[in-house]
N, C-alpha and C positions, 0 to 999 in steps of 0.2 A: 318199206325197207329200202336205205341204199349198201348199194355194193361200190364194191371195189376189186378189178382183175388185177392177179400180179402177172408179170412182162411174160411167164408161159402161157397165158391164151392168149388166142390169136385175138387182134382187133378186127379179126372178121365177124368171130363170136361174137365179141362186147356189141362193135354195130347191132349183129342180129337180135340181141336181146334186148336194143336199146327202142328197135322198132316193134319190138311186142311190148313194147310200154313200161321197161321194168328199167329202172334208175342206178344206171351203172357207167364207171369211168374206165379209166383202162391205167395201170400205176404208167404206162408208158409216156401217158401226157405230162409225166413230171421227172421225166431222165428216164435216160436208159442205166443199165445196170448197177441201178441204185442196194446198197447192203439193206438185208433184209430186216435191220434195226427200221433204220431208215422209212421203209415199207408202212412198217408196223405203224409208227408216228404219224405219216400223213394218214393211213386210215382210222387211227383215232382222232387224230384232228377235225379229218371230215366229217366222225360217225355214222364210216361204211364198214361193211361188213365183208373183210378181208376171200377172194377167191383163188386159191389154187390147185397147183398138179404138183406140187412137192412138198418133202415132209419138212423141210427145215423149220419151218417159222411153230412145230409143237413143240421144240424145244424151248425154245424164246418165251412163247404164252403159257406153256402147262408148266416149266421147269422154272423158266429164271424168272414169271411173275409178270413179262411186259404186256401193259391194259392194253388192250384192244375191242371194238366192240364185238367183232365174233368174227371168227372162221371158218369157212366149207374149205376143205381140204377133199380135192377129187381123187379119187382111186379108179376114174374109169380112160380105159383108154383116150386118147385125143384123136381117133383116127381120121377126122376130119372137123372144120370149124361146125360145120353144120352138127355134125353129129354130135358133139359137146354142147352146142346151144341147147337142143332137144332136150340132152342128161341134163341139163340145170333146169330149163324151163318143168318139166317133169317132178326133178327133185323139190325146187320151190312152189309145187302145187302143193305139195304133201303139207299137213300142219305140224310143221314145227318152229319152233323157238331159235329164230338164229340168232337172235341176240344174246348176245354175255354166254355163248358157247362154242365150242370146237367141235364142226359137224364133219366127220368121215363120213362120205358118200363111194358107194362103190356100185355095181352090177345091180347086186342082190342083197344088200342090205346098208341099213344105215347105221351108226354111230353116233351119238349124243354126249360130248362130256362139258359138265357147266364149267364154267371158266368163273375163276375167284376174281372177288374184288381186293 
């Protein structure tokens, strides 16, 4: 699977993740404060699988329709780079499908919704 972090995680995280071997950019490497259209397009482009800490971009993919290859949407604190690296390295041990869905991840539970073609 690739990923793709959008500009609220830190590039400290993406490094860390990127030396536990898991195939991830950062949207940073292509503008900064690029609109969350915008976002959505180069991660289908690439077919990575969109990461954040905000809820904007469910609007976008569950409501208005725009393809993406999937979403983790974090609901966990950022309280440090490290400690978010762990929540995802963690989170993508687990078997799930992050393709062609919008995954809420939070503490104590997770969320699963398919996302339409």
């Amino acid at each position: 699977m690739k990923f793709i972090a959008n500009e609220n995680i830190a590039l400290k995280t993406v490094e860390s993740l990127k030396n536990q071997g898991i195939d991830i950019l950062s949207i940073k490497n292509y503008g900064f404060g690029l609109k969350d259209e915008e976002v959505i397009k180069i991660a289908a482009k690439e077919h990575r699988i969109l990461i954040m800490l905000d809820k904007d971009f469910g609007e976008l993919v569950l409501r208005k329709g725009k393809r993406c290859e999937g979403i983790i949407l974090l609901r966990i604190p950022p309280k440090s780079p490290e400690y978010l690296k762990e929540a995802l390295v963690n989170l993508l041990k687990k078997n799930i499908k992050f393709e062609n869905a919008f995954v809420v991840a939070s503490l104590d539970k997770v969320r699963i919704l398919p996302l339409t073609e």
